[in-house]
N, C-alpha and C positions, 0 to 999 in steps of 0.2 A: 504494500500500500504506500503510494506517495502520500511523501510529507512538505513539499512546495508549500500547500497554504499555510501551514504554520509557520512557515516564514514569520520573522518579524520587519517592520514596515521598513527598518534602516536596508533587512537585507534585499527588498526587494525594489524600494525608490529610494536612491541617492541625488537629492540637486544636484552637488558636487562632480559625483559620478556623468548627469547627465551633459554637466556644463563641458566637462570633460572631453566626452562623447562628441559631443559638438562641434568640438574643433578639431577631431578628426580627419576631417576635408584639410584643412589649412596647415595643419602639420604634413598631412603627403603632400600637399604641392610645396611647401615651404623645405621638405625633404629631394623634394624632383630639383628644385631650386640649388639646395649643395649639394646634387649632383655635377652640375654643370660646371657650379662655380668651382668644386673641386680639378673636373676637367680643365678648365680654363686656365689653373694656377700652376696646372702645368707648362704655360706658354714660358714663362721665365725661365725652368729650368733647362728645357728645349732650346731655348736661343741661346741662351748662353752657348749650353753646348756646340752645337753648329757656329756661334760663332771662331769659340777656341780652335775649333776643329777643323771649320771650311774655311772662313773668313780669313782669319790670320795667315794661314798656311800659301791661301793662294790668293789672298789679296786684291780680291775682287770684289769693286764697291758694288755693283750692279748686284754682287749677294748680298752685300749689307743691307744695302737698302732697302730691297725686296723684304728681307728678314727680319727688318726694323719696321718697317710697315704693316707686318701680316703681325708682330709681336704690339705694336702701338692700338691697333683697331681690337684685337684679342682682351687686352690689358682696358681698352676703353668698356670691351662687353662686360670684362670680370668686376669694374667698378662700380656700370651702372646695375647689375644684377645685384650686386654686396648692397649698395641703397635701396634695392627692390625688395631682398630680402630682410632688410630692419625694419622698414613700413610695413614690411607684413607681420613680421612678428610685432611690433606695434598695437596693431589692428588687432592680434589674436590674443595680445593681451585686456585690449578694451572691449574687447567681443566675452572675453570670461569675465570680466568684471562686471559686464551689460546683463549678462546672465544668471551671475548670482548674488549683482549688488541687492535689488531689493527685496532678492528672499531672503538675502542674510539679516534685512534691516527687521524684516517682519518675524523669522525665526529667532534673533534678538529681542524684540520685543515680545513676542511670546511665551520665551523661555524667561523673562524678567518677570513678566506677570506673576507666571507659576513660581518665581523663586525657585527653581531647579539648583539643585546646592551645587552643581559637577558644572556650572554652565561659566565660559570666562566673563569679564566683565564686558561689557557693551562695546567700551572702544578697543578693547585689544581684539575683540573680535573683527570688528571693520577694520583693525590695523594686520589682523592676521591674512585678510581678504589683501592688503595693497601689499603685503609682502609674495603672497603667491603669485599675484597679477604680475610684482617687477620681476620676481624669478623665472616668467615665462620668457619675458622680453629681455633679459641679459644675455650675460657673456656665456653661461654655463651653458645654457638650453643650447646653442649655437654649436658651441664646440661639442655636447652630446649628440647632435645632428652630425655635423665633422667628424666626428669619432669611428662613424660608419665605414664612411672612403680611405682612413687609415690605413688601410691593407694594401690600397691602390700602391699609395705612395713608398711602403716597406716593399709592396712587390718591383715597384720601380726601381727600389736599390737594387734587389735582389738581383733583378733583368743587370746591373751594370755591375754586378760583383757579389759574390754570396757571402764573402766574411763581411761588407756593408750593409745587407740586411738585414742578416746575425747580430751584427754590434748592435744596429738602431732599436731591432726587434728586444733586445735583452734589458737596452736602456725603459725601453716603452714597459715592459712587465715589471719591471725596476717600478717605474714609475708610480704603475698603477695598484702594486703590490704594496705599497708604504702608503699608501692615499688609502687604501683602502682598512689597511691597519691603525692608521690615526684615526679614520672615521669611529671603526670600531671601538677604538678603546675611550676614544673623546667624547662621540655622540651622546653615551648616557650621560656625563656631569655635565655635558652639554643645555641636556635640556633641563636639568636639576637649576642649572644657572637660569635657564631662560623662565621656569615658572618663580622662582624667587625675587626676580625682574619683575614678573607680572605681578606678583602680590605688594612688590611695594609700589609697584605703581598705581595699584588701583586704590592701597590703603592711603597714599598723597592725593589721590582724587575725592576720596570719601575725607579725608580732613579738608581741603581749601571749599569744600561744598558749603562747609561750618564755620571760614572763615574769620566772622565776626566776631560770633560767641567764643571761639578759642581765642581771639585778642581780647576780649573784657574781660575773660576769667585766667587768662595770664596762662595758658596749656600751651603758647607756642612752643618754646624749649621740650617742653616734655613729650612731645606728639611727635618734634622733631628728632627727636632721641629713639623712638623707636621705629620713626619710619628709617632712620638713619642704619638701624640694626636690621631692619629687612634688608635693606639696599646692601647692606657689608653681606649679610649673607648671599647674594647673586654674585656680587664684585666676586669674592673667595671663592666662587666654582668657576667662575669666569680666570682667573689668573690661573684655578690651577690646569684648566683649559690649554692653557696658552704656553703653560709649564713644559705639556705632558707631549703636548705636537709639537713643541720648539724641533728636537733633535728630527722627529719625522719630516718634519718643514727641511732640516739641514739636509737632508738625506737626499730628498728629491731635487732640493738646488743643484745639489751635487751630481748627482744623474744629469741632471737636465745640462748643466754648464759641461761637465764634461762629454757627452753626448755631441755639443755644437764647438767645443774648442780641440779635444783630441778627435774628435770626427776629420778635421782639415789633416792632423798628422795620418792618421789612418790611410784616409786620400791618398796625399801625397807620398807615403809607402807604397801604395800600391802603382801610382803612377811610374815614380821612381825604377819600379822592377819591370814595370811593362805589359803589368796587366790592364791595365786600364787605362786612357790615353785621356791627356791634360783638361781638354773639354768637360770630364767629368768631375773634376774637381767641385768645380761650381756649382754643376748640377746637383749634385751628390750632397751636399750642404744645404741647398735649397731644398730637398725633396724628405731629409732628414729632422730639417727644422719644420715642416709643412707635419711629415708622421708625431711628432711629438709637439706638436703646439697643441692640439685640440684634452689630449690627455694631459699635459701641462695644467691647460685652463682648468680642467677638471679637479682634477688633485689641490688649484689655489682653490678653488670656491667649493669643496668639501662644505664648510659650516656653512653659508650661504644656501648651499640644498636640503642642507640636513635642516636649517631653523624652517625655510620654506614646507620641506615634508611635515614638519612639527605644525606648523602652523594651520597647513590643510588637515592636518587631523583634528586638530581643534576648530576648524570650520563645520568638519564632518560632523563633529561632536553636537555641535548648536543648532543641525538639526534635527538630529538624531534627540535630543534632548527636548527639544521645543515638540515633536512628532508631526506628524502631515496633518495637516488644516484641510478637510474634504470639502468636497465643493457644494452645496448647498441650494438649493431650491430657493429661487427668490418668493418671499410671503407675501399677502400685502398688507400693506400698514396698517396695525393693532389699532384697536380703541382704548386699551387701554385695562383688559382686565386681567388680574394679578390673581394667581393665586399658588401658596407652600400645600405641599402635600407631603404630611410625615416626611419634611426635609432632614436631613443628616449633611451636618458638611464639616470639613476639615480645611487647615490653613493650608498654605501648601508646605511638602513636607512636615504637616504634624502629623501626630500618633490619637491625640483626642480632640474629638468632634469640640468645635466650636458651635455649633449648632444643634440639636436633638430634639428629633418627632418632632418640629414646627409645622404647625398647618392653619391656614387661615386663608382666605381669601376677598380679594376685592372688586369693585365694580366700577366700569370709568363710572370719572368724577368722584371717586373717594379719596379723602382726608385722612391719611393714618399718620398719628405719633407714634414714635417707638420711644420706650422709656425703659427706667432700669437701672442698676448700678452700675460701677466700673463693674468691666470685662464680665457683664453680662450675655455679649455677643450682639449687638446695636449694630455697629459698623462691620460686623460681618457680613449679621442680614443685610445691610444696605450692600455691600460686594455682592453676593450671591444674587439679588434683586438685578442689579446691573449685570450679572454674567462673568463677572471676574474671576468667584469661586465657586467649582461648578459642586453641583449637590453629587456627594458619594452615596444615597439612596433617599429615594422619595424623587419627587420632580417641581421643579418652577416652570409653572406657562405662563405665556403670554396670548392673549386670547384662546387658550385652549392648545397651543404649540408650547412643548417644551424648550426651552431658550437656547439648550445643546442643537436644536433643531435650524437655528437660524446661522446667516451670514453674521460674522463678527461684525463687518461694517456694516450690514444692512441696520445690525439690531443696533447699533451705537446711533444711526440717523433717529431713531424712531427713541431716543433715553435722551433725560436729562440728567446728569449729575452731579452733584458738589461733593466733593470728597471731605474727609474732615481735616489732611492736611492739603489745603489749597494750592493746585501748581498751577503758573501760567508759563507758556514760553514764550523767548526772544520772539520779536514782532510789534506790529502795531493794535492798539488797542481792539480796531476791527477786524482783522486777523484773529486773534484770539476768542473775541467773540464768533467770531464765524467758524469757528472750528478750523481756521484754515482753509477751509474750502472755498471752489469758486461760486460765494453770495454774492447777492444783488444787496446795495446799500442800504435799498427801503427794506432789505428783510433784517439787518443790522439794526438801524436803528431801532424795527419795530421791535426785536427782541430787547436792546438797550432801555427803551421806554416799557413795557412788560418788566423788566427787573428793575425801576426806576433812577437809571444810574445813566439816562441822555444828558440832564442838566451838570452833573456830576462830569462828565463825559467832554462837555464841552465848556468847562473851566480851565479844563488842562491847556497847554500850551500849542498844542498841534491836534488838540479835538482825537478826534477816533485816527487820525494817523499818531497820535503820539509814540512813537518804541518805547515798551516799558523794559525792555532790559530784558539780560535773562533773569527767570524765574519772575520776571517783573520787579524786583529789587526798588524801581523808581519809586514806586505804589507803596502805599500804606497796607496794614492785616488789612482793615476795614474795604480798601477800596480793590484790594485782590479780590476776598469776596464776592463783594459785589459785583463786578468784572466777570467772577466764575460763574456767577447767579444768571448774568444776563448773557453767560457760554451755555447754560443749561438749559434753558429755555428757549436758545433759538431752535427756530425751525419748528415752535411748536409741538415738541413731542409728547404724547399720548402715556408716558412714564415718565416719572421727575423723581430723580432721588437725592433727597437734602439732606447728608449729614452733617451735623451740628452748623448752620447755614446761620446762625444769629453768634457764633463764640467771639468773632471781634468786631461784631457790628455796634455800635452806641444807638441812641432812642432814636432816633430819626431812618437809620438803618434797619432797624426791628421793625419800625412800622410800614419802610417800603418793604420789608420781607414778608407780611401778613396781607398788605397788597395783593402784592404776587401770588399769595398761596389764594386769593380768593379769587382773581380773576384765573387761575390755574385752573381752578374748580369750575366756575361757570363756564370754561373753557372745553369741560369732558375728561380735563385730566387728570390719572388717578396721579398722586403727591402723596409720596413717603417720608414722614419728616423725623429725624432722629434728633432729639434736644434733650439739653436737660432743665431746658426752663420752664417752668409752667405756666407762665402769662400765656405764652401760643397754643399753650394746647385746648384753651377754648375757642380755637381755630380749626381744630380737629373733628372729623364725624366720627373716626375709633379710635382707640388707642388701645395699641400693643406692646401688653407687659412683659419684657426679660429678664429670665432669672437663671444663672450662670448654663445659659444657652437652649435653655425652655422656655417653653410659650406659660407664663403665671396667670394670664388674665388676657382676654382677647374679647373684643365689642364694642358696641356702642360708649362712645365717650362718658356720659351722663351714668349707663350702667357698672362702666367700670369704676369713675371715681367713686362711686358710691358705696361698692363694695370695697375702699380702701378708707372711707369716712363718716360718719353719722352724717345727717341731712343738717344743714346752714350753716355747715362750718366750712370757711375759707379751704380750695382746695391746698393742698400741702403741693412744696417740690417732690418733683418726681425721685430726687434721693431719698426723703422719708417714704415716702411711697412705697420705693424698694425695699426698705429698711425693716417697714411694716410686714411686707410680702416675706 
């Protein structure tokens, strides 16, 4: 019985593989290409020869020139092909980068989402992508191509004397014999160096992210002290790197130098006795330095393929990791009704449910508060409500579709969200409002007025073109927010999910946020509001109770508080609430 379908998804679709695949084509012709040009590079040794040989002896310009002309228009093909063939490996570089830049961008963000622990960090991964890209288009890839017609040019000594393509042939397995012994013994501390590299790099990214608050609380020295002790542990595998190939480095100079300097005495012995006549001198030197250039190139740029192979493994990795995104059945746009079925969910990478048996359901145009203690699971539900964390049993629909069932963009058009830590990006105000996307200005504004942040909006100095930086940095807490409020809301979406949407708003911002939630409602849209204050929750049609990741209390607003208070007494914050539950 075949076992094919049990295949896992890496062994049966690889990007990587297929970007690979791809350039297939460009690699044979770029191979039919040093074909030629290898023929071609024989023009030099050839003339010469014939020169030494005819020319001189019988002094006939009528052959020089002949010889120099058929050698000048040869030597003009070999050059313009050698340009023909860079722009193509060029091209075949930007053709794999064309291929797997935006799936790397989206398998990176995917495997972010899920917090995948084995996954590198964001930029080393798009830097691991521009280091494979240059290793196509280098010196290595070329002379590995080259490496092929080698034999040509040892056969050609051969053809002019057999102890010269013995010496070249011996130098070249010399060669390739120590290149490949440093590889071996270097490549593992090699890459031991290169992931200790990446850890302090990313740990120097995750501190200047914090930059602020490490200068008011005086942690620069001490942050710098131990990114400083990652970085020495990379530098220390890297030296002993460099240690360990020195003498295999000495080894092949050595080869190589001796191969092109006693190669001339070799020659000239043999010329000397009369084996071989003066013409081939020249030749013989050319055609020896042509056999050992490509495996030369090879042997320097050892680390250069070896970090490039490291580095497509860890391409491979981020998708392998992130898994295949299926293609999806376009739906059509929800109304808006929500409902947990015995959800169970998990963070990613946890062990215990953040969530358990939650079930409840809502109707466009409902009004739910979520309330609760800390690490109740509030802002979980609101992930899982959005699609971030998928439910490990039970199901979340949207009109009746489980949310696994949609297009990741589709369902992001048709969601509103404020996260509880608010990110904006580099950009302009309307940009970021629009999602980015190509909107029409009156739908901009209209969302900007819908979260009441137009007049706000055009205070600023450059109105809705204002850049607010990255992260928005220029912006106040208050006025991200809001910003993020009038990003969730565009386009009208049918789901809005608000966690903690008033934490650094002051009175004026609280009361455009209950705005919002009201025309949201008359609007059809169901709004999930997770707060801890209780003034909005008489803005609410339900409220739903969490208690370290259960549903405590689910319904009608008025019935729930009621069951948490005697009748005419001021309702309490939703922490005693909890307190009480």
């Amino acid at each position: 019985m075949s076992h094919a379908s049990h295949k896992p998804i890496a062994e049966t679709h690889s990007p990587v593989r297929e970007a690979l695949l791809g350039l297939k084509p460009a690699f044979l012709t770029l191979v039919g290409m040093s074909f030629f040009l290898n023929l071609l590079a024989l023009t030099g040794p050839i003339y010469m020869y014939q020169v030494y040989d005819r020319v001189i002896t019988s002094r006939n310009m009528n052959t020089l020139l002949a010889l120099s002309l058929i050698a000048a228009i040869l030597i003009a093909a070999q050059c313009l092909l050698d340009m023909l063939r860079s722009r193509a490996l060029l091209r075949v570089g930007t053709a794999f980068d064309q291929a797997l830049g935006d799936k790397l961008f989206q398998a990176v963000h995917k495997a972010m989402v899920k917090r995948v622990g084995g996954v590198v960090g964001p930029v080393q991964a798009l830097r691991d992508l521009d280091q494979v890209r240059d290793c196509l288009t280098g010196s290595a890839i070329v002379a590995a191509i080259d490496l092929v017609w080698t034999p040509i040019f040892i056969g050609a000594c051969f053809l002019v004397h057999p102890v010269l393509g013995l010496a070249y042939t011996l130098c070249i397995v010399g060669v390739v014999a120590l290149s490949f012994a440093n590889q071996r013994t270097a490549a593992p501390i090699l890459l031991r160096g290169t992931a200790a590299s990446m850890i302090a790099t990313e740990y120097a990214n995750a501190v200047f992210r914090n930059s602020e608050a490490i200068r008011a609380l005086g942690m620069t020295r001490a942050l710098q002290s131990r990114w400083k002790s990652r970085r020495d542990v990379g530098l220390g595998w890297t030296a002993q790197v460099n240690e360990q190939s020195g003498w295999f480095q000495f080894g092949m100079s050595l080869l190589k130098n001796l191969a092109s300097t006693l190669g001339i005495g070799l020659v000239a012995f043999l010329v000397i006795h009369g084996d071989i006549t003066a013409g081939a001198l020249a030749a013989v030197c050319f055609l020896g330095a042509r056999a050992l250039g490509p495996a030369s190139v090879i042997a320097q740029s050892w680390k250069t393929l070896n970090t490039a192979k490291a580095a497509l493994a860890r391409v491979e990795a981020v998708f392998r990791e992130a898994g295949e995104t299926p293609d999806r059945m376009a739906l059509p746009k929800p109304k808006g009704a929500l409902s947990f079925e015995g959800v169970v969910a998990l963070p990613p990478n946890g062990r215990k449910p953040v969530l358990n048996d939650v079930s409840f359901s809502l109707e466009p145009g409902d009004v739910l508060g979520v309330i609760g203690p800390s690490a109740a699971g509030k802002s979980s539900l609101a992930r899982v409500c959005v699609g971030l964390w998928p439910a490990t049993k039970g199901a979340v629909r949207l009109d009746g579709a489980e949310l696994s069932h949609w297009d990741e963009e589709r369902l992001g058009e048709h969601i509103g969200y404020v996260p509880q830590d608010v990110e904006l990006f580099g950009g302009t105000i309307a940009e970021n409002i629009a999602r980015f996307r190509a909107g029409s200005s009156e739908d901009v504004i209209a969302a900007a007025r819908l979260a009441r942040v137009h007049d706000m909006v055009q205070e600023l100095p450059d109105g809705y073109n204002t850049d607010i930086g990255d992260g928005g940095l220029k912006l106040s807490g208050g006025q991200r927010q809001r910003i993020a409020l009038a990003r969730a809301v565009y386009g009208n979406p049918p789901l809005v999910v608000l966690d903690e949407p008033n934490a650094s708003l002051d009175t004026q911002g609280e009361d455009a946020l209950v705005q919002v939630i009201r025309q949201l409602k008359a609007a059809g849209s169901t709004v999930i509001l997770v707060t801890h204050r209780s003034n909005i929750l008489t803005h609410c049609d339900k409220l739903l109770v969490l208690a370290k990741g259960t549903v405590h209390t689910f319904g009608p607003r008025e019935t729930v508080m009621q069951s948490f208070m005697p009748a005419n007494v001021v309702p309490m914050a939703p922490a005693a609430m909890a307190r009480k539950a």
